[in-house]
Each structure stands twice: as structure tokens, then as C-alpha cells.
FIMITI-899347 format. One record per atom (N, C-alpha, C, CB): residue in one letter; x, y, z. Coordinates in steps of 0.001 Angstrom, whole numbers, plus 524288, in hexadecimal, padded with zeros to 5 digits. Glycine has a CB too. Example, Ala and Ser with C-alpha at 12.3 -4.5 7.8 and 13.67 -1.06 7.14 Angstrom:
REM FIMITI-899347
A833867E9C681E78;A8300C7EE6C81E78;A833907F31C81E78;A82C2C7EE8782356;S832327F73681BA8;S835667FBDC81BE4;S832648001E81EBE;S837047FDAA8165D;
This chain:
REM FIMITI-899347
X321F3A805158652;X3264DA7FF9582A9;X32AC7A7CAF584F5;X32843A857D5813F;X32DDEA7BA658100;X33247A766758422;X3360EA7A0D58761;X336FDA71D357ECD;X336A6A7F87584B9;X33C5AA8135588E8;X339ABA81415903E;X33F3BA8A0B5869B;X33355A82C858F08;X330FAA836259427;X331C8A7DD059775;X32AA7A84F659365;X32E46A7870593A1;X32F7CA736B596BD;X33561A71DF59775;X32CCCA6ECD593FC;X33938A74F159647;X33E5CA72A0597D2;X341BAA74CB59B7D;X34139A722C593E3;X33FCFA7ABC59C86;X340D4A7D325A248;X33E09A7B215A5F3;X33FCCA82AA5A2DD;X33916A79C35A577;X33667A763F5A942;X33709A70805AB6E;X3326DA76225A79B;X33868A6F945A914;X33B88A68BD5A7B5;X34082A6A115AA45;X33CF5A665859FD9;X34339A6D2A5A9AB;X34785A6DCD5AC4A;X346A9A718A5B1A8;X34B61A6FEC5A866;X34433A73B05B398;X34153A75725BA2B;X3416AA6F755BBBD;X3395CA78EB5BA83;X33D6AA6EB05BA7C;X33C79A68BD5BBBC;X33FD0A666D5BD76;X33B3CA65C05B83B;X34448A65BC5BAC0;X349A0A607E5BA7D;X34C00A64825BFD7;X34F67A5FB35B262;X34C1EA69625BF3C;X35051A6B635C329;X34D88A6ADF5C854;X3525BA71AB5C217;X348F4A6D375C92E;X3478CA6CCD5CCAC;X346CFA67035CFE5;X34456A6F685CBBF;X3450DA62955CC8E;X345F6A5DC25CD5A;X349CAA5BDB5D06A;X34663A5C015C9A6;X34E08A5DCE5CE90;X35342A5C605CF97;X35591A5DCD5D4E2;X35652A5E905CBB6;X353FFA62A05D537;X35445A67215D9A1;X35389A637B5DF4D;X34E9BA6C625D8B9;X34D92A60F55DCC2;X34975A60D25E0F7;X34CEAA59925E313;X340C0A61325DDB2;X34E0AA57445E124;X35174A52735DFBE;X3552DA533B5E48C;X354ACA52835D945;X358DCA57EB5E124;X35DA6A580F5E66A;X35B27A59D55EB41;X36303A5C9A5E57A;X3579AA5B775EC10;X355B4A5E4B5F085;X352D9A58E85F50E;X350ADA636C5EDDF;X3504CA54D15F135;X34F81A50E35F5B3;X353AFA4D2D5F6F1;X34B0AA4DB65F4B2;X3570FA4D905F2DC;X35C2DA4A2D5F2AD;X35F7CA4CCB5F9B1;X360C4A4C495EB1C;X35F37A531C5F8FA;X36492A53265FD0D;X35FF8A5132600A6;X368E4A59E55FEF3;X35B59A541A60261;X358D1A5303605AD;X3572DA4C3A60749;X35530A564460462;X3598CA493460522;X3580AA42BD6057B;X350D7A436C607EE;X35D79A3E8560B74;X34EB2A488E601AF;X34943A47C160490;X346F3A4D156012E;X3494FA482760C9E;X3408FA4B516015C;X33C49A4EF15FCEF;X3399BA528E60129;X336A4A4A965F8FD;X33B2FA55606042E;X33990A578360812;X33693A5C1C604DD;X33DF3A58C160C2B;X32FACA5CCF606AC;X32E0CA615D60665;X32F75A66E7604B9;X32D45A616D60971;X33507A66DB60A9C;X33660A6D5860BE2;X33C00A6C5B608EF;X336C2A6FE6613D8;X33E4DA6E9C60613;X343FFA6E516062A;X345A8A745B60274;X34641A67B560304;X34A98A748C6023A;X34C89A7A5D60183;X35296A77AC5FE3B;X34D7FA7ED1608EA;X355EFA7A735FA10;X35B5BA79FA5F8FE;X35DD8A7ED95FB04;X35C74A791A5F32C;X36308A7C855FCFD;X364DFA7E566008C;X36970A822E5FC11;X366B3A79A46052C;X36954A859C5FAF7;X36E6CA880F5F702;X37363A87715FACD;X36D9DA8F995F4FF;X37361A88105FD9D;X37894A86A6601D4;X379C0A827060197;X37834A87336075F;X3783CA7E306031D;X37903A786460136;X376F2A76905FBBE;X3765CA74DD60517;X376FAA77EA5F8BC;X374BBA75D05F503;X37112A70F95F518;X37826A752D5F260;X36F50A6F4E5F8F0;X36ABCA6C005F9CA;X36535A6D245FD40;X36CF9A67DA5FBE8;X36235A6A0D5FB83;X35D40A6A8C5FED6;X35E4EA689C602EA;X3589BA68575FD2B;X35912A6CF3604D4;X357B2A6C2C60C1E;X35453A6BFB60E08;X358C1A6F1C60F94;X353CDA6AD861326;X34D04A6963612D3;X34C31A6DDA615E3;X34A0FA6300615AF;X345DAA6F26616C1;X34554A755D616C8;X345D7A747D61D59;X33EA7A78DB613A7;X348BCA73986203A;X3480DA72B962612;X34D4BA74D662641;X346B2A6C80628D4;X351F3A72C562358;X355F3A74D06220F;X355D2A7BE762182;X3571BA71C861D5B;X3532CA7DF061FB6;X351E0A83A561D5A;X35554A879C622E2;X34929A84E261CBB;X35835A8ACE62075;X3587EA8F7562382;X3540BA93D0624BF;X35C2FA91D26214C;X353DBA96E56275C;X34EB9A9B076278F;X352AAAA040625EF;X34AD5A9BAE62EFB;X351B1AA1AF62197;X35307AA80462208;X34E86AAB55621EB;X3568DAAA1761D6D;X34F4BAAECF62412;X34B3CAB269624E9;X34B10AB57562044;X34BE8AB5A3629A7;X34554AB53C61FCB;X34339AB9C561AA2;X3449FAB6DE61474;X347AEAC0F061B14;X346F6AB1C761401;X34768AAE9561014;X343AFAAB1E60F05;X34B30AAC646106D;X341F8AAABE6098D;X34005AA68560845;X341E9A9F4460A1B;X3406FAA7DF60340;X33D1FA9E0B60B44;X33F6CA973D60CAA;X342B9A9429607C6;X33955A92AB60DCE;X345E9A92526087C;X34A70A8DC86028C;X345FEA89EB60188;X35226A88AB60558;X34245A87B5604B8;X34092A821660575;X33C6AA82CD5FEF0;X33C76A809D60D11;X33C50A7ECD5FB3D;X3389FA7C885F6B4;X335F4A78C15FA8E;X33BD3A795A5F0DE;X3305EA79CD5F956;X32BCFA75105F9C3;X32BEBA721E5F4D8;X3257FA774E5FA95;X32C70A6DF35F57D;X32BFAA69D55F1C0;X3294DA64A65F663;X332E6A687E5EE69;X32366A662B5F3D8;X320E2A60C75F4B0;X32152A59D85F490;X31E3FA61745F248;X32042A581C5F836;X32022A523A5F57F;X31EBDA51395EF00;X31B86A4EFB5F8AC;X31BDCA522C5EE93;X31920A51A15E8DF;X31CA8A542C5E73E;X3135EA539D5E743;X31D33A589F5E75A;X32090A5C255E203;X32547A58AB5E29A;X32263A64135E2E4;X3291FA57035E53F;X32C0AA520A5E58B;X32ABBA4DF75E1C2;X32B6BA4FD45EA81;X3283FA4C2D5E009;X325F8A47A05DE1B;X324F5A49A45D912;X32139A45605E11A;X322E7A4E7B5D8A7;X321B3A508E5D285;X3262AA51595D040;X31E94A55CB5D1C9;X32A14A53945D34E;X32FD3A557F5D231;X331FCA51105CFE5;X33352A57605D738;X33142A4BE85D1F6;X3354EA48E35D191;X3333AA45215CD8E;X33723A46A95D6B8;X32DAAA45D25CA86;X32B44A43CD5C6D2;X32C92A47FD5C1BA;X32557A42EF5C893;X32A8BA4ABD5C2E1;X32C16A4E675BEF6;X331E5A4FCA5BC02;X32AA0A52735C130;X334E0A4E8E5BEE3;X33B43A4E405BE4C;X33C1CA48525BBDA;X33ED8A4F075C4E4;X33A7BA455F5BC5B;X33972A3F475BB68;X33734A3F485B4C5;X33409A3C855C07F;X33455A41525B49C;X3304DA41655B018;X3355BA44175AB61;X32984A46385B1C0;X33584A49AA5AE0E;X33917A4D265AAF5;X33CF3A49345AA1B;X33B4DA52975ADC5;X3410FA47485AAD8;X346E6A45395AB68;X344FCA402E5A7C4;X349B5A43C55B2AD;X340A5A3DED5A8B4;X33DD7A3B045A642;X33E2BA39C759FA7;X339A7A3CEB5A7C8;X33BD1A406A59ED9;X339B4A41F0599C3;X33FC0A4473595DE;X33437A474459B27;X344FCA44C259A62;X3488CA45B65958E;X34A9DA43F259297;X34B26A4720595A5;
């Protein structure tokens, strides 16, 4: 249904976008990286604090998923 393809269409655009500023601060598409809520920017996961008994911050985002991301956002922005 369209209200479904237009929450999806819009994941898409945000997450896109997300993923955008994230190689932007990093001047880079690194594998490991994490957003920092304290700085409001990404970091690369080498950067990472260790707290104990917490989940890791760091998103895997593949080479490829990079490339799908940034086609798929292309296509979308494309089609409005």
C-alpha cells in the first residue's frame, strides 16, 4: 500500500543521509564506525570507549552496503 511505500522511502532517505554525514565527518567509508551522542558526529570504532557490561555503539556497514546506500538514495531523490 502507498502509506507502507512512503515510510519506507522515507527510512531510506533518513538513513541515507545519516550514513552521508557519517563518512563526511570521518573524511572516510570505514567498515567499523559508531555516532558519537556527545559529539554529535561519527567515529571510527578505534575511537570507542569500553564500558563494562554495555553493548558496543559501533554499526557494520559494509563496502557494498555503502554503494547500495548511495544508489538507492540516488534512484529515490531521482524518482521525486
Amino acid at each position: 500500500p502507498e502509506p507502507v511505500m512512503e515510510t519506507i522511502k522515507n527510512a531510506i532517505i533518513v538513513t541515507s543521509e545519516a550514513s552521508f554525514k557519517g563518512w563526511e565527518d570521518l573524511q572516510a567509508v570505514p567498515e567499523l564506525y559508531y555516532f558519537d551522542d556527545q559529539s554529535s558526529r561519527a567515529r571510527f570504532y578505534t575511537d570507542q570507549e569500553e564500558y563494562e557490561g554495555q553493548m558496543s555503539l559501533i554499526q557494520l556497514w559494509s563496502s557494498v552496503g555503502c554503494r547500495r546506500i548511495m544508489r538507492e538514495y540516488a534512484f529515490i531523490k531521482d524518482t521525486e
